[in-house]
N, C-alpha and C positions, 0 to 999 in steps of 0.2 A: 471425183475429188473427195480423200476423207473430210470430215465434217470435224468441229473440236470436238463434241462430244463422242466420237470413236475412240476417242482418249481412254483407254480403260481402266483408267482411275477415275473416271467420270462417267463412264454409259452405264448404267442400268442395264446393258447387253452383256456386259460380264457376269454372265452366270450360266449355270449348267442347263439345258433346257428341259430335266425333268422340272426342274426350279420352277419352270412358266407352267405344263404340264399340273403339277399341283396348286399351284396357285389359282387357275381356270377352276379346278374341282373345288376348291375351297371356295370359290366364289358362286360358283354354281350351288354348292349346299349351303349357301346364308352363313358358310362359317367366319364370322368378323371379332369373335373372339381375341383377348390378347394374349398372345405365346410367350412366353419364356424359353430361347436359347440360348445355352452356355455350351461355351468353347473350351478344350479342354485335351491333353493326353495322355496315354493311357501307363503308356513307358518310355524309358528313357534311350536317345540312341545309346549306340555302343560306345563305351570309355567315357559317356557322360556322368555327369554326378549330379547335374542340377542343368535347367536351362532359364535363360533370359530373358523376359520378355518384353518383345518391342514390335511395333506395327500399328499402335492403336491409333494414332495420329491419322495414318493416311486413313484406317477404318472409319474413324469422325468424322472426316473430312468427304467421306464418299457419303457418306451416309445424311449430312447434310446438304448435298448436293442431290442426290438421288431423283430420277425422274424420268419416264419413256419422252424423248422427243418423236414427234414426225415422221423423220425417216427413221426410227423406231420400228414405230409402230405400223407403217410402208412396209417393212423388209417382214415383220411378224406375219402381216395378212400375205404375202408373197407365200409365206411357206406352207398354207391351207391345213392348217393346224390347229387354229385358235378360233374360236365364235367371233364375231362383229362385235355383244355386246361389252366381250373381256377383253377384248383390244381397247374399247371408248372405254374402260374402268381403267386401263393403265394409265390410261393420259394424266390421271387424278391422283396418281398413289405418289405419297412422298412420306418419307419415315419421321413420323412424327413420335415414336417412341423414346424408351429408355438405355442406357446401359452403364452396366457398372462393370469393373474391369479391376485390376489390377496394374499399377501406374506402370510405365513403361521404364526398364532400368530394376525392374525386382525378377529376384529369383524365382523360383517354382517348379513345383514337381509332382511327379504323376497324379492322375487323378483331380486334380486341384481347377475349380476352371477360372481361366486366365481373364474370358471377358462374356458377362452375358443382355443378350438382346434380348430387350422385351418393348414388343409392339403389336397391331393389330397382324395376326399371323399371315395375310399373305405377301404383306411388306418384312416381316421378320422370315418368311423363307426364302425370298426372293432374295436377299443378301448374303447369302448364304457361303457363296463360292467365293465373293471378294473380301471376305470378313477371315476363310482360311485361308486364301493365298496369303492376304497380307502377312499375317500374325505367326502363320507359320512359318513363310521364310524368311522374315526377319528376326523372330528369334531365333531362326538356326544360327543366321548370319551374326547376330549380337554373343549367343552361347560361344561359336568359333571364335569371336575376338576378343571374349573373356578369356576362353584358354590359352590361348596365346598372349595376353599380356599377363598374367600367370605365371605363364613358360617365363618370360622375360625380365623377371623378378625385376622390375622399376624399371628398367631400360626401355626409351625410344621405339615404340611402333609406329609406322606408317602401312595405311592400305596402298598395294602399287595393284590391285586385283583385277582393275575394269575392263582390260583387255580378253582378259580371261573370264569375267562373268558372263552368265548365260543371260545375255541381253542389255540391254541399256537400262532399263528400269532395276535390273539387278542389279547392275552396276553401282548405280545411286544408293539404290539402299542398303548396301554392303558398306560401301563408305561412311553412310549416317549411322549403321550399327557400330562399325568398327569405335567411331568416336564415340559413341554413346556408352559404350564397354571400355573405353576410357587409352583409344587409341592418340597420338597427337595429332593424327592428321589423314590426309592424302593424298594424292595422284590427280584425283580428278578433279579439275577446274570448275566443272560445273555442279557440283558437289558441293563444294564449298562457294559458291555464290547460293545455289538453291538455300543450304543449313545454315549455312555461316561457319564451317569446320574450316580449319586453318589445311595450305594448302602446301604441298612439299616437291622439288624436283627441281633436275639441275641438265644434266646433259646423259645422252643413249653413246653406246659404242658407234654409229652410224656419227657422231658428229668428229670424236680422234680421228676416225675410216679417213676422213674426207679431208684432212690434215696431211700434209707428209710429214710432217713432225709431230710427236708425240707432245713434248715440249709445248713445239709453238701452239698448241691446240689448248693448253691449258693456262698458258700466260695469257693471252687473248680473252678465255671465257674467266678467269679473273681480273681482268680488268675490267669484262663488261659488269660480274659480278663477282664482287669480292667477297662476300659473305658467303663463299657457294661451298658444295663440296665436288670433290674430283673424281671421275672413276679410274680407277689405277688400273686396270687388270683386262686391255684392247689385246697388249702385246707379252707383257709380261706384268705380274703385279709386283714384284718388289721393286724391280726398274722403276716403275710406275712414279712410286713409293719416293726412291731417290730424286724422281723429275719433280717431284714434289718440293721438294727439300731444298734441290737445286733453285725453282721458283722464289721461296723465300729469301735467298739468297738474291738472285735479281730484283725483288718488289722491295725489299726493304722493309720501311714502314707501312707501303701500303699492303704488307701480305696480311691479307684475314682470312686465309681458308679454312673455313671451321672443320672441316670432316674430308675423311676419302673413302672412297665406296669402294668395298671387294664383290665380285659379282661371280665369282667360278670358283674353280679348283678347292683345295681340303682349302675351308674356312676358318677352321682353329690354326693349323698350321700358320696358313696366312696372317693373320692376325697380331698372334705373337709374334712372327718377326716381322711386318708392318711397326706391332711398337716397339720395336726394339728400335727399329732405322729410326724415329719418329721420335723418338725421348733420347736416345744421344745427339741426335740434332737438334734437342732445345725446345720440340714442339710437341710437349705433355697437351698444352691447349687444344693439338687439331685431335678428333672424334675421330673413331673408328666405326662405320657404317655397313652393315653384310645385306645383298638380298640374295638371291636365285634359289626357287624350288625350296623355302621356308616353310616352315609351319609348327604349331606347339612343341612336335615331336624335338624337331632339327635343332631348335633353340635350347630344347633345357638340354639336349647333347653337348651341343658346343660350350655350354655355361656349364656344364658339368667339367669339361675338359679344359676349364679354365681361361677360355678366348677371352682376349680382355678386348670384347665387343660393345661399343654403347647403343645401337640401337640396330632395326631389324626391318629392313622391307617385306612385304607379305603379302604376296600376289595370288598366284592359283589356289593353294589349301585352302588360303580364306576366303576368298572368293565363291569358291562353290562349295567351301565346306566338303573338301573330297571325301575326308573318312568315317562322315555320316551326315548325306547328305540330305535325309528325310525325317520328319516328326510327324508321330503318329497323333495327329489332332484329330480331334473330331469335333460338329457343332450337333445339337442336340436337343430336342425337344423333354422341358423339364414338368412341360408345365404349361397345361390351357384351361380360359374358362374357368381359373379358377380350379383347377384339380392338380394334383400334381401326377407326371405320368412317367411309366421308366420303359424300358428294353430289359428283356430276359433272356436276350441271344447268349450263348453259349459261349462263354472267357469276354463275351462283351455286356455283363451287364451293368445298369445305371441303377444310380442311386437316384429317386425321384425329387422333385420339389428343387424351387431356387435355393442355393446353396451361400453360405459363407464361409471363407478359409479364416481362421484363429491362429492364430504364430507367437509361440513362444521364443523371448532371446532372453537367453540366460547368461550372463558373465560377459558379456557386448556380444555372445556369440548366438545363431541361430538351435534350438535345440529341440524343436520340432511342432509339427502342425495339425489341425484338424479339422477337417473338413465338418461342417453342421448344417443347420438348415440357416435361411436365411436371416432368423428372425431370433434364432438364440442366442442367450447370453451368456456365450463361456472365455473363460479368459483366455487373454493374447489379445496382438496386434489384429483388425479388421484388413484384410489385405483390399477387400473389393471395395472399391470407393466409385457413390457416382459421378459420371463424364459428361451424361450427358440426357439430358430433361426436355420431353416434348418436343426430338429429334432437332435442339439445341443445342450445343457445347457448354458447361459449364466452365468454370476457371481453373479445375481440377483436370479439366481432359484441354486444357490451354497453356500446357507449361512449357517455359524454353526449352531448347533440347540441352544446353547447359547446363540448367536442372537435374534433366533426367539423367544427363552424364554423371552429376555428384548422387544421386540416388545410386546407380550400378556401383560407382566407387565404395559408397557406404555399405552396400549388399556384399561385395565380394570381399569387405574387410570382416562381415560378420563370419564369412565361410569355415565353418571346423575345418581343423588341417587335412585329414583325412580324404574329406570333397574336394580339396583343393588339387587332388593329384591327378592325372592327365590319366588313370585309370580306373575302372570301374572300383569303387570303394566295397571293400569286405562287408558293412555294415551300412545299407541307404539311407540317407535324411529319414526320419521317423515319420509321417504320415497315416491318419487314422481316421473313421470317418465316428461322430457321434452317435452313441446311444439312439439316439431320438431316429436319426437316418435311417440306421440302421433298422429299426423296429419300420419305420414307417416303408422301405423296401419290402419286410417279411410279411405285412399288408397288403401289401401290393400281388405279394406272389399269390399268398392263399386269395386273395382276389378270384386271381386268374386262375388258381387252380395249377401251379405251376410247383413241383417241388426245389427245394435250394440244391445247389450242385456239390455232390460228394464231396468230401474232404479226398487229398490225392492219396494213393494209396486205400483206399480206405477197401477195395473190392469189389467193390457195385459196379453194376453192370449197366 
């Protein structure tokens, strides 16, 4: 019988098992020091300009929760791995640490980290893998539903995705990015009872199928609901279209079909003459609604070609994010003990010491950032704010997700137009790391004994 804590937004078992592996070692050497981990990547996918970030919720949420149970700690000595007395030390460990973060619904880009843990370090490595599952795919998931409601210059988005996400916990949190990135709604019912996202949907080609009349199939589901929309396009969609028409004609006063959905064939096409039938019959009121095989690309196509479409269902692209489906996160140790420590791997080096990101907006718009130490005072916005104090939640990591939806909204109104475009921009958001960083990295090398890596080109061998 699973147990509730197998729930792996709640076991402490969600993690990579070098995770326990160093954790034992660090226990074994008295190291109880506090770590410093910051989250963070390095580039940007392909055709992005910027990404979103969102996930720290469920991150707070785990991390206040946090604990080996029982069968835990059963299933660990099962696999004769771990000592006796580092099994009896998990039973006790729970994250009584820090983190500061960057709110969920802001922008950010490379280099910059999004959210960093600081606690006694074998609680701060041990979180490790659930801290980037989260953060990373729900920023992909949040980035994707930025660009698409982008693509759709004001127009009605709905996520229709869940069928097509890669799982049910996907599922969920695709829908809570989508609205958080300022979608209207979605598909999945449970979704919107979990968030509170308002929820959208009316009837599948299986419900006409099942009808011998096309007709009789939509006079029926508007009386059961009038406010609904129609799919025109089982048998034919301008037919559809006409049975539409015809409908109004029988309901009289009681016709209020707000919309009809096109679901196939050219959708511009479609469209235009949908309102062509639809405005010489009097019904400028009903909405035109498109979905199948959507996504950023398909919409500014069609809004380019002039579809005079109001809104856009958005299932698989966004869902899983087809055309870039990965962010290059990383979580990372800045800082122990009081020292600050970096990586000198080769195209992956760290800047050391806890960091703060500085944000200038210049003319309402974004016009660039700087990464510094934690504790400098250079002008611009602080982007990291803390969430959350002696592995408590403060009221800063407690905001409604309606909140955070009006945050995203006000992020993407600051977007220079250039980032706004659904392709790699000629010139990237500005990002730099301070003096101070800087100097205190080239410390660090001659530390080590480590030379700085050629400039390209440059000939060195």
């Amino acid at each position: 019988m699973t147990e509730p804590f197998d729930d792996p937004l709640r076991s402490a078992l969600f993690t990579d098992l070098y995770e326990l592996t160093m954790a034992q070692a660090y226990d074994a050497e008295g190291f109880d020091g506090i770590a410093h981990f910051e989250l963070f990547f390095r580039s940007l996918p392909p055709n992005r300009n910027f990404v979103m970030a969102a996930g720290l919720d469920d991150v707070l949420a785990y991390l206040e929760a946090l604990r080996f149970t029982e069968s835990d700690i059963d299933y660990l000595r099962r696999q004769r791995k771990f000592a006796d007395d580092f099994l009896d030390r998990l039973r006790d460990v729970r994250f009584t640490g820090d983190v500061d973060a960057v709110p969920e619904g802001t922008l950010v880009f490379p280099d910059e980290p999004l959210v960093r843990v600081s606690a006694p370090i074998l609680a701060a490595q041990l979180v490790e893998t659930f801290v980037l599952n989260q953060v990373n795919f729900q920023s992909i998931a949040a980035t994707k539903a930025a660009r698409v409601m982008l693509a759709a210059r004001g127009r009605t988005v709905v996520d229709f995705g869940s069928r097509r996400a890669h799982g049910a916990d996907a599922a969920l949190k695709v829908a809570r990015a989508s609205w958080l990135a300022g979608a209207a709604g979605t598909s999945n019912v449970l979704a919107g009872k979990r968030y509170g996202i308002p929820t959208f949907g009316t009837m599948a080609h299986s419900y006409i199928q099942a009808h011998d009349d096309e007709f009789r199939a939509f006079e029926v589901f508007a009386r059961q609901f009038p406010e609904t929309t129609l799919l025109v396009d089982t048998f034919d969609t301008l037919d559809g279209v006409r049975r539409v028409i015809v409908l109004r004609d029988r309901l009289g006063d009681d016709f209020r079909v707000q919309a009809v959905r096109l679901d196939s064939g050219d959708l511009a096409r479609l469209a235009k003459a949908s309102r062509k039938l639809l405005d010489e019959a009097g019904l400028r009121s009903v909405r035109i609604f498109a979905s199948s095989g959507l996504d950023e690309y398909r919409i500014a196509r069609l809004l380019d070609a002039g579809a005079p479409i109001d809104g856009f269902g958005v299932g698989t692209g966004l869902a899983v994010s087809d055309d870039a489906p990965a962010l290059d996160t990383a979580y990372k140790l800045v800082e122990y003990a009081g020292r600050p420590r970096t990586k000198l791997s080769a195209e992956k080096v760290l800047h050391p010491g806890r960091k703060q990101v500085f944000r200038t907006v210049r003319d309402g718009l974004l016009a660039g950032d700087t990464i510094g130490r934690f504790d400098e005072d250079l002008p611009g916005e602080l982007l990291l704010v803390p969430m959350m104090r002696g592995g408590q939640r403060l009221p800063a990591g407690r905001v409604p997700l309606a909140e955070v939806r009006e945050r995203a909204r006000r992020e993407l109104e600051q977007l220079p137009e250039p980032l706004r475009a659904l392709e790699s921009a000629r010139e990237p958001y500005p990002v730099e790391f301070s003096a101070e960083l800087e100097r205190e990295l080239e410390a660090l090398r001659r530390e080590r004994g480590v030379s700085p890596p050629s400039p390209p080109g440059s000939g060195s061998q």
